[in-house]
N, CA and C atoms as an extended XYZ file, in Angstrom:
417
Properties=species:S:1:pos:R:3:atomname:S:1:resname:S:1:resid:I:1 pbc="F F F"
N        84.221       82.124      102.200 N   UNK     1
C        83.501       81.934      100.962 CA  UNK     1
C        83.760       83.152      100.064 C   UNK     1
N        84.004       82.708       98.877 N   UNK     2
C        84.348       83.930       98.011 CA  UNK     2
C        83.094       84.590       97.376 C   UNK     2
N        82.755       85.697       96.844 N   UNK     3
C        82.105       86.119       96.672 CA  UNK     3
C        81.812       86.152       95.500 C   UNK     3
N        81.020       86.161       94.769 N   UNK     4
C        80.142       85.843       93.071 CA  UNK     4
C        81.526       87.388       92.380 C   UNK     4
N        81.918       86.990       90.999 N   UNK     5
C        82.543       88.163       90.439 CA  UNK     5
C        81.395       89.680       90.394 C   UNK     5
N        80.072       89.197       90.253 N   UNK     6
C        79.255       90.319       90.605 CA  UNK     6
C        79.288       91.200       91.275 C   UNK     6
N        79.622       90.438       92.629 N   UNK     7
C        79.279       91.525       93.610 CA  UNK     7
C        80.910       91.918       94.230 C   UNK     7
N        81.911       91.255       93.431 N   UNK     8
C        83.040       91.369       94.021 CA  UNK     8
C        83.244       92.793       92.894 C   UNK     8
N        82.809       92.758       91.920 N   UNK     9
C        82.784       93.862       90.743 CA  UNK     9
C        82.110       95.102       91.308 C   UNK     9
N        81.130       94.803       91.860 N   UNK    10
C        80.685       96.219       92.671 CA  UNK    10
C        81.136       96.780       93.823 C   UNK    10
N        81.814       95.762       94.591 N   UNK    11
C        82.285       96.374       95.442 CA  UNK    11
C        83.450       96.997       96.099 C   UNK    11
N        84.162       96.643       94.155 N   UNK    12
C        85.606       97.511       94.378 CA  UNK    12
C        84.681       98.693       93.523 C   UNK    12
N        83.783       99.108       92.964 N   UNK    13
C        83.140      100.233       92.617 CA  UNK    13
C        82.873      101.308       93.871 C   UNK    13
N        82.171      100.291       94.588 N   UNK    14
C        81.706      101.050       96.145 CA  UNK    14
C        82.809      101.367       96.667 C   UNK    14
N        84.194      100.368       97.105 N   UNK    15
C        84.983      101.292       97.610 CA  UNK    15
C        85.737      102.330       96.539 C   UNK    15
N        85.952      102.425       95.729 N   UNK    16
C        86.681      103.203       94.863 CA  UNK    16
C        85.576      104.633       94.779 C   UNK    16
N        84.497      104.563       94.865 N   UNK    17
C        83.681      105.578       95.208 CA  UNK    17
C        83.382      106.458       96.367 C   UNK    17
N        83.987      105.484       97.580 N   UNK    18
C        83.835      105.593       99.088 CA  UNK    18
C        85.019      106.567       99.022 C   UNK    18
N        86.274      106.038       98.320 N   UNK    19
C        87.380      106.850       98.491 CA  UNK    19
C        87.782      107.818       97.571 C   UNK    19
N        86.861      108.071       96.914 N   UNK    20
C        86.638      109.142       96.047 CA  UNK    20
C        85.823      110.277       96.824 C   UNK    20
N        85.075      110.091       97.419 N   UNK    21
C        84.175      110.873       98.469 CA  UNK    21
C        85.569      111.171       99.661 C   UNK    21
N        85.894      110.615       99.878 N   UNK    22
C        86.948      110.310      101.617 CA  UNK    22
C        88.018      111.333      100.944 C   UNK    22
N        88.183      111.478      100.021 N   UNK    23
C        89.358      112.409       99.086 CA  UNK    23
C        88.847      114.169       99.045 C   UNK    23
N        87.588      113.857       98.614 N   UNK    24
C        87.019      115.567       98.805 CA  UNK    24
C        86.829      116.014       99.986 C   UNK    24
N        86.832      115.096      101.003 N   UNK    25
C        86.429      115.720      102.422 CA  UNK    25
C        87.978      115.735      102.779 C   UNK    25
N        89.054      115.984      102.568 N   UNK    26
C        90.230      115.889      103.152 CA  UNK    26
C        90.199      114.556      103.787 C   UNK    26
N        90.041      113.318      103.839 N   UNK    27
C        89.838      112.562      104.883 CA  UNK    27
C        91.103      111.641      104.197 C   UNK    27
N        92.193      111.370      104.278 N   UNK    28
C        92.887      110.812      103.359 CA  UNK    28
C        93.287      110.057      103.950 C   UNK    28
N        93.813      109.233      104.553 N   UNK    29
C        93.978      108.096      105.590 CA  UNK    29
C        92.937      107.271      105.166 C   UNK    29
N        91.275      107.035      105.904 N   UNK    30
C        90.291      106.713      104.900 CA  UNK    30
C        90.484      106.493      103.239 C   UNK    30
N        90.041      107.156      102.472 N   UNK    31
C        90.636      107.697      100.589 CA  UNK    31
C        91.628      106.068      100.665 C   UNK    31
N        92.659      106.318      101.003 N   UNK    32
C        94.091      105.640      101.062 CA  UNK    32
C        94.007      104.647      100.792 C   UNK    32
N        93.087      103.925      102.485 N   UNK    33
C        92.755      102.437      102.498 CA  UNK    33
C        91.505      101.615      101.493 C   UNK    33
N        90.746      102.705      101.459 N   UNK    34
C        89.301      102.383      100.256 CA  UNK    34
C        89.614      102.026       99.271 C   UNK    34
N        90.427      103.327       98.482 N   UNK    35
C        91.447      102.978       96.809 CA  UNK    35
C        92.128      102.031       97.031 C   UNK    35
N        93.137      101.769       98.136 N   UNK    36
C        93.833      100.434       97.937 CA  UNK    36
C        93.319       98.877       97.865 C   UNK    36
N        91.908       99.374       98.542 N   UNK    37
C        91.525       97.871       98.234 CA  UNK    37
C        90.897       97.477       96.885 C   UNK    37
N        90.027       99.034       96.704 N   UNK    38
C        89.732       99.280       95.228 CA  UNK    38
C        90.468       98.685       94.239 C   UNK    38
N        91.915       99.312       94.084 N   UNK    39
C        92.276       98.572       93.445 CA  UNK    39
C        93.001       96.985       93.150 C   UNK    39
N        93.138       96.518       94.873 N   UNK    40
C        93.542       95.581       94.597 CA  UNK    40
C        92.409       94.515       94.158 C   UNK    40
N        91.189       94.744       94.314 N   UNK    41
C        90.313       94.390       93.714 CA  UNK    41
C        89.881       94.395       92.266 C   UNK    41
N        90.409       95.337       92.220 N   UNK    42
C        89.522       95.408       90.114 CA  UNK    42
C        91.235       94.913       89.509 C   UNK    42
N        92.193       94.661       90.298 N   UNK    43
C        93.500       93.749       89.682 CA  UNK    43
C        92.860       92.448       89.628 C   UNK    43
N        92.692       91.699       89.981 N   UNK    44
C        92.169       90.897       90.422 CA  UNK    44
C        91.318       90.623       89.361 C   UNK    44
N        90.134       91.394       89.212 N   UNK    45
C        89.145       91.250       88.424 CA  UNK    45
C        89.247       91.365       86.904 C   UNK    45
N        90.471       92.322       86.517 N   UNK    46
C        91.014       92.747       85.565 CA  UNK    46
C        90.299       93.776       84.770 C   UNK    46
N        89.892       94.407       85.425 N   UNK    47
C        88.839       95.504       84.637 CA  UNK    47
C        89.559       96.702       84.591 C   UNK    47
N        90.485       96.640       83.453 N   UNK    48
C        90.991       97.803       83.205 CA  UNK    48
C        90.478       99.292       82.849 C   UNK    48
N        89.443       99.477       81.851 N   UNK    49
C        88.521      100.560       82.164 CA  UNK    49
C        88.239      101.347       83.315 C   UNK    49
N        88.318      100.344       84.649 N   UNK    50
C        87.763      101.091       86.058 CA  UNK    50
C        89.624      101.427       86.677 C   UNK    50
N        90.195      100.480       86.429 N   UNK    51
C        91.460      100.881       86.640 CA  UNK    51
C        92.228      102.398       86.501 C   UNK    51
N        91.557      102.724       85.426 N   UNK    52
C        92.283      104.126       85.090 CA  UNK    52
C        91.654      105.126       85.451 C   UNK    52
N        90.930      105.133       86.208 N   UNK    53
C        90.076      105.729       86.708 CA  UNK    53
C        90.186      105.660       88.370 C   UNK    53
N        90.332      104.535       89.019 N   UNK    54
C        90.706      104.414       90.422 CA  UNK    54
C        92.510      104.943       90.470 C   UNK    54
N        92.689      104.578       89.427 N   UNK    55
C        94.549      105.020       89.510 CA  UNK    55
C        94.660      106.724       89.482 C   UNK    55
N        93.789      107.200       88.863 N   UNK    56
C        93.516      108.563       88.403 CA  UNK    56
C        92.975      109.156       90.320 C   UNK    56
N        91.922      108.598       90.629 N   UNK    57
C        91.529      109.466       92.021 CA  UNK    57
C        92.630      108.726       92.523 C   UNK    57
N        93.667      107.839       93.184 N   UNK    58
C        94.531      107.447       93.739 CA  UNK    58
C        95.837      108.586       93.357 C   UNK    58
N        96.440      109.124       92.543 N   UNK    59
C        96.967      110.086       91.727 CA  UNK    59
C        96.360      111.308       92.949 C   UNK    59
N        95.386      111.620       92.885 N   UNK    60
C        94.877      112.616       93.347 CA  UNK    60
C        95.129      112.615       95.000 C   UNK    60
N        94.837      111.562       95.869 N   UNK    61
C        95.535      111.073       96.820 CA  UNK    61
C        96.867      111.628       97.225 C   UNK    61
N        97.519      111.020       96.646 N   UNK    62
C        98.729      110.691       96.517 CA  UNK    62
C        99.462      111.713       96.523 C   UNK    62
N        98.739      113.077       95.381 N   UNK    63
C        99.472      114.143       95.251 CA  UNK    63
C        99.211      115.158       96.320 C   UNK    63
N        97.761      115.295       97.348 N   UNK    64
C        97.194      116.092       97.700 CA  UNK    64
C        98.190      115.100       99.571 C   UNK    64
N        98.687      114.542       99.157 N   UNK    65
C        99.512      113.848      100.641 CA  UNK    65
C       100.904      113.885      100.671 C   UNK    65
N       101.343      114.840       99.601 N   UNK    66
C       102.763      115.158       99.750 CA  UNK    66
C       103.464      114.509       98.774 C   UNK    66
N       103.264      113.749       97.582 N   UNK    67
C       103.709      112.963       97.064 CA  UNK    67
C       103.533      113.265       95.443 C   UNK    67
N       103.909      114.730       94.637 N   UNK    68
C       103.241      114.978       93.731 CA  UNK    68
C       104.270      114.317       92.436 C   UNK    68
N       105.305      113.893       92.828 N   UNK    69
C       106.597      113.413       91.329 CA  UNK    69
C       104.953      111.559       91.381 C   UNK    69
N       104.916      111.120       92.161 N   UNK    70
C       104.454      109.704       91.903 CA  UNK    70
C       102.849      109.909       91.486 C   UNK    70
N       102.481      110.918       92.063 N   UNK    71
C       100.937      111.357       91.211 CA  UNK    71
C       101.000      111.553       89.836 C   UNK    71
N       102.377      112.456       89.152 N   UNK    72
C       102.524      113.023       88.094 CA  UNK    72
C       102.306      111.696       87.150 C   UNK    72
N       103.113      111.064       87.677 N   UNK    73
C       103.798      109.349       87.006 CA  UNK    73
C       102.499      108.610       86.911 C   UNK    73
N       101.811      108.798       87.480 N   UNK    74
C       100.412      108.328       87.924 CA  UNK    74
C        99.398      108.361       86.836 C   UNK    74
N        99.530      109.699       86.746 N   UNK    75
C        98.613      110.588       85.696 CA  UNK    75
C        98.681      110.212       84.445 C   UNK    75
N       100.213      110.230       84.315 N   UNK    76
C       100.970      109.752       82.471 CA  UNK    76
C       100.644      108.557       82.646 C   UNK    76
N       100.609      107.568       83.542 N   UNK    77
C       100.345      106.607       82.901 CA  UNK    77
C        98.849      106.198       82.891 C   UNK    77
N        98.020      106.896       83.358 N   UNK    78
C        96.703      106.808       83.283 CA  UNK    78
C        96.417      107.174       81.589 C   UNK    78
N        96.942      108.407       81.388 N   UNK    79
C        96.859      108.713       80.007 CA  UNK    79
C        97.160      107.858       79.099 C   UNK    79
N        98.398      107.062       79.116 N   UNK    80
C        98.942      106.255       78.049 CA  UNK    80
C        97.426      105.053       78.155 C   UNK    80
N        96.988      104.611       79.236 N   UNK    81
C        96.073      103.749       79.478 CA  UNK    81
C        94.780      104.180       78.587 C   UNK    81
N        94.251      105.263       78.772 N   UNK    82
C        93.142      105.421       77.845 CA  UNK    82
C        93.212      105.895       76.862 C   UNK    82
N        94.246      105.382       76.083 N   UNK    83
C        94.452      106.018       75.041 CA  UNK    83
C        94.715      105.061       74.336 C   UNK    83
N        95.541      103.847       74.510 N   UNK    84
C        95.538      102.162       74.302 CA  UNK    84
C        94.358      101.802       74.774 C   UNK    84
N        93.605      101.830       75.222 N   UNK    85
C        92.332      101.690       75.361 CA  UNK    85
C        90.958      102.212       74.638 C   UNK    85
N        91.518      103.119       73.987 N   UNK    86
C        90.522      103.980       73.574 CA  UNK    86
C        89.389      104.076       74.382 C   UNK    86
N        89.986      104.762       75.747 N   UNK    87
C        88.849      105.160       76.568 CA  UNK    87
C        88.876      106.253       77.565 C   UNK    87
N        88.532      107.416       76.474 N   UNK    88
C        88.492      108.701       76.691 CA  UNK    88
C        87.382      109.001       78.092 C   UNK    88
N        88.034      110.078       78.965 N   UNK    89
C        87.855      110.331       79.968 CA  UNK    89
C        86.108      111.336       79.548 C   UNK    89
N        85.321      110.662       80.249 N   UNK    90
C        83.895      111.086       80.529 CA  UNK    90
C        83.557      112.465       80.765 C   UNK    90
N        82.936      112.708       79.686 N   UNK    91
C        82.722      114.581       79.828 CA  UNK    91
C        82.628      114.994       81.243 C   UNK    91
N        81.305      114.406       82.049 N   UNK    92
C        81.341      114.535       83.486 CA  UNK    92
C        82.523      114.720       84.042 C   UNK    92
N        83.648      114.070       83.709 N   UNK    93
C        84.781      113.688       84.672 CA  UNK    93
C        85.654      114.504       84.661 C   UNK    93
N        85.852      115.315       83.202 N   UNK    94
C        86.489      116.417       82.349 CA  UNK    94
C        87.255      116.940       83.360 C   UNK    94
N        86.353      118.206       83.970 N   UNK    95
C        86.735      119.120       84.952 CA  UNK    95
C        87.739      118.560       86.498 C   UNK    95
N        87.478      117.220       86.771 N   UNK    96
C        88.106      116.923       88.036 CA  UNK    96
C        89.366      116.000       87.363 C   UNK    96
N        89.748      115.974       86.154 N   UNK    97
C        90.771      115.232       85.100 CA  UNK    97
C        91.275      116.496       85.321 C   UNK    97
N        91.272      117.439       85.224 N   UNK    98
C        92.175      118.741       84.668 CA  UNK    98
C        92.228      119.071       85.730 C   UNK    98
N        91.332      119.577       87.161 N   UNK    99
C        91.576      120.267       88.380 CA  UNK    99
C        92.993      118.909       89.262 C   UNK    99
N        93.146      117.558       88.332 N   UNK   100
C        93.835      116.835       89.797 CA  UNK   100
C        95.134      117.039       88.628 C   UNK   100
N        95.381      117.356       87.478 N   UNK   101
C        96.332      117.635       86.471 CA  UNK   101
C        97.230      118.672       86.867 C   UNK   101
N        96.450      119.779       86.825 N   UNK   102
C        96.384      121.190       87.698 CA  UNK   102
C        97.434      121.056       88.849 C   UNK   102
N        96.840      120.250       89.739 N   UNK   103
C        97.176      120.202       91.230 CA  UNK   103
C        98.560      119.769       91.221 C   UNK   103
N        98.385      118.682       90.525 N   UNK   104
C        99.688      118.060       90.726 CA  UNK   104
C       101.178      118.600       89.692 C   UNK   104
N       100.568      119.226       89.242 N   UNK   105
C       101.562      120.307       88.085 CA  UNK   105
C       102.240      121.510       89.389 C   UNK   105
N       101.124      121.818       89.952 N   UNK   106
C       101.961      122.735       90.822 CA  UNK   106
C       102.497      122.648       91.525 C   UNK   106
N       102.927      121.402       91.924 N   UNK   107
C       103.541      120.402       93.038 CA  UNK   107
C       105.057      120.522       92.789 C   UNK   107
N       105.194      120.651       91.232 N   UNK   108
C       106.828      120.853       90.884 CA  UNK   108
C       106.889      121.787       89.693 C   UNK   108
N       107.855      121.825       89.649 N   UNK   109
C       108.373      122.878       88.457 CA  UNK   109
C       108.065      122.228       86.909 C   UNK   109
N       108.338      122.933       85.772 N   UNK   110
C       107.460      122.445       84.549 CA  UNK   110
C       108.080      121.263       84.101 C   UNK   110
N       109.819      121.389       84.508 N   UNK   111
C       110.345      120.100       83.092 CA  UNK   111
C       110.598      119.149       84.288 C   UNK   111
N       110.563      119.353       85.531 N   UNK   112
C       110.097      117.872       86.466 CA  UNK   112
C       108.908      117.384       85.922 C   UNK   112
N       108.037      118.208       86.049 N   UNK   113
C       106.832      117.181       85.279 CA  UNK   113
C       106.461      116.540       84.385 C   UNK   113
N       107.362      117.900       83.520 N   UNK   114
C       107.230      117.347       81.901 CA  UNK   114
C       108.127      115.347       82.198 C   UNK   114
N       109.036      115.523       82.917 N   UNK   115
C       109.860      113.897       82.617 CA  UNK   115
C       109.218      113.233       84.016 C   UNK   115
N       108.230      113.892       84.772 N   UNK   116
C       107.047      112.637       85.486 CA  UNK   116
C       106.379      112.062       84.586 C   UNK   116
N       105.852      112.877       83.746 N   UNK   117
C       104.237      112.426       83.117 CA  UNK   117
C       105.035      111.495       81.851 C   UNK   117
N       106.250      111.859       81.488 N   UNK   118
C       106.760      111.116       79.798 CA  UNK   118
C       106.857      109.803       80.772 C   UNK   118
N       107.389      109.611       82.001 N   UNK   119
C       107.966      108.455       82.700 CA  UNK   119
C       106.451      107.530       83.295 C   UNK   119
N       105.627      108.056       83.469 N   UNK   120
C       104.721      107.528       83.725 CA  UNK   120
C       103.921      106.998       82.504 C   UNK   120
N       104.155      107.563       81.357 N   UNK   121
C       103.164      106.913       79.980 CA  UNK   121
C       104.299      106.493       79.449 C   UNK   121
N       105.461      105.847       80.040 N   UNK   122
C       106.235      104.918       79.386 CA  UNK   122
C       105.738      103.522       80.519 C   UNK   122
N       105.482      103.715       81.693 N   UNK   123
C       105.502      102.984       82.653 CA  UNK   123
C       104.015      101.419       82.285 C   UNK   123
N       104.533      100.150       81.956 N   UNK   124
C       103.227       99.444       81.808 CA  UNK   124
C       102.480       99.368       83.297 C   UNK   124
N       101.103       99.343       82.746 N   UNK   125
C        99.742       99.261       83.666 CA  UNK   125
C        99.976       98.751       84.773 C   UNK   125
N       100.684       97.183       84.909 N   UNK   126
C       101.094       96.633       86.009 CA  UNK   126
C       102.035       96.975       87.143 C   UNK   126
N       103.223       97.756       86.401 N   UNK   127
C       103.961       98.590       87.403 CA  UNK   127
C       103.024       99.931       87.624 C   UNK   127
N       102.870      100.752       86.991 N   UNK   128
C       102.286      101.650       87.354 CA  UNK   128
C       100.667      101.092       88.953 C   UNK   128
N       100.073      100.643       88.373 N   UNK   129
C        99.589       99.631       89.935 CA  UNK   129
C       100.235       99.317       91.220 C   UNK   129
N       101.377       98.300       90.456 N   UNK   130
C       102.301       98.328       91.768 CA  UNK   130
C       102.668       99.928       92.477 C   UNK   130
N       103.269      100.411       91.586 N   UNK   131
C       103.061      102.073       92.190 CA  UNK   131
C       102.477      102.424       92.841 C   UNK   131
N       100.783      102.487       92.543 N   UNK   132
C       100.171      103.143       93.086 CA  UNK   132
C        99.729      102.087       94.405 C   UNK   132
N       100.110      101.315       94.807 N   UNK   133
C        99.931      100.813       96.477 CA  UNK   133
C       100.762      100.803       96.959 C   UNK   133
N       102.318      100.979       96.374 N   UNK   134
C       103.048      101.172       97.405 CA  UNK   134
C       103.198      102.918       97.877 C   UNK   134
N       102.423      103.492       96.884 N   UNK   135
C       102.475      104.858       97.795 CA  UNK   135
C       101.526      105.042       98.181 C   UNK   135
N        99.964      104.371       98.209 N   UNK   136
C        98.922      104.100       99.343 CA  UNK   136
C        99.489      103.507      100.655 C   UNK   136
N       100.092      102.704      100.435 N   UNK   137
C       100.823      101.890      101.931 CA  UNK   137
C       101.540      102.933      102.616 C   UNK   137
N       102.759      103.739      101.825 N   UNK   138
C       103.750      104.582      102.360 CA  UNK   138
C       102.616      106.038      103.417 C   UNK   138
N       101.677      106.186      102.733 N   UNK   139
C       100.997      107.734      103.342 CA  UNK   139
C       100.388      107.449      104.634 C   UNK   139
C-alpha cells in the first residue's frame, strides 16, 4: 500500500534529516543510505526546494568520503538550483553552506574547482541527481 503524498513528504524529510545527523557523527555508510533514499524520494515527489538542500548535505557526504571533484559538481549545481529558483540558502543554514564549500575546496587545488563548480552549475537538476546516487551507491 502506498503511502498518502503527506506522509511520503515527511518522510523523505525524516530521512534526509536522519542523514544529516549520521553525517556529523562521522557515521557515513548510514548518511549514504538515508540521503539516498531521501532523495529518491523527494524525486519522486518533485519537491525541488528540499532537493537542493538534500543534494547540498549529500555533497557534504560525498566529499567528506573521498570524493571531493563530484561534491564540488554537487555544490555548483546546487547553486545554479537556488538561484533559478530563487531560493536563497536560510540564514540558519549560512554557516554549514560555507563550512561544506570550505571543505570541499580543500579537497583540490583552486582552478580544479574553479571548472568543478562552473561544470556542476552547467549540469541540469536531473543529472546532477542522477549524480548524486550514483556516488551514494559507489561509497
Amino acid at each position: 500500500m502506498a503511502e498518502p503524498v503527506g506522509e511520503r513528504f515527511l518522510l523523505g524529510v525524516l530521512l534526509a534529516n536522519l542523514g544529516e545527523s549520521a553525517l556529523y557523527r562521522h557515521e557515513f555508510i548510514p548518511a549514504r543510505v538515508l540521503l539516498k533514499r531521501a532523495l529518491m524520494l523527494n524525486l519522486e515527489l518533485g519537491q525541488e526546494g528540499l532537493t537542493a538542500h538534500y543534494l547540498e548535505v549529500t555533497a557534504a557526504v560525498i566529499g567528506a568520503t573521498g570524493q571531493p571533484h563530484v561534491a564540488v559538481r554537487l555544490l555548483g549545481a546546487v547553486e545554479a538550483l537556488r538561484e533559478i529558483m530563487h531560493y536563497p540558502i536560510e540564514s540558519h543554514d549560512q554557516r554549514y553552506h560555507h563550512l561544506r564549500v570550505m571543505m570541499a575546496r580543500a579537497g583540490l587545488g583552486e582552478a580544479e574547482f574553479a571548472a568543478a563548480w562552473a561544470e556542476g552549475q552547467a549540469t541540469p537538476l536531473q543529472q546532477a541527481i542522477e549524480h548524486a546516487l550514483d556516488a551514494l551507491r559507489e561509497g
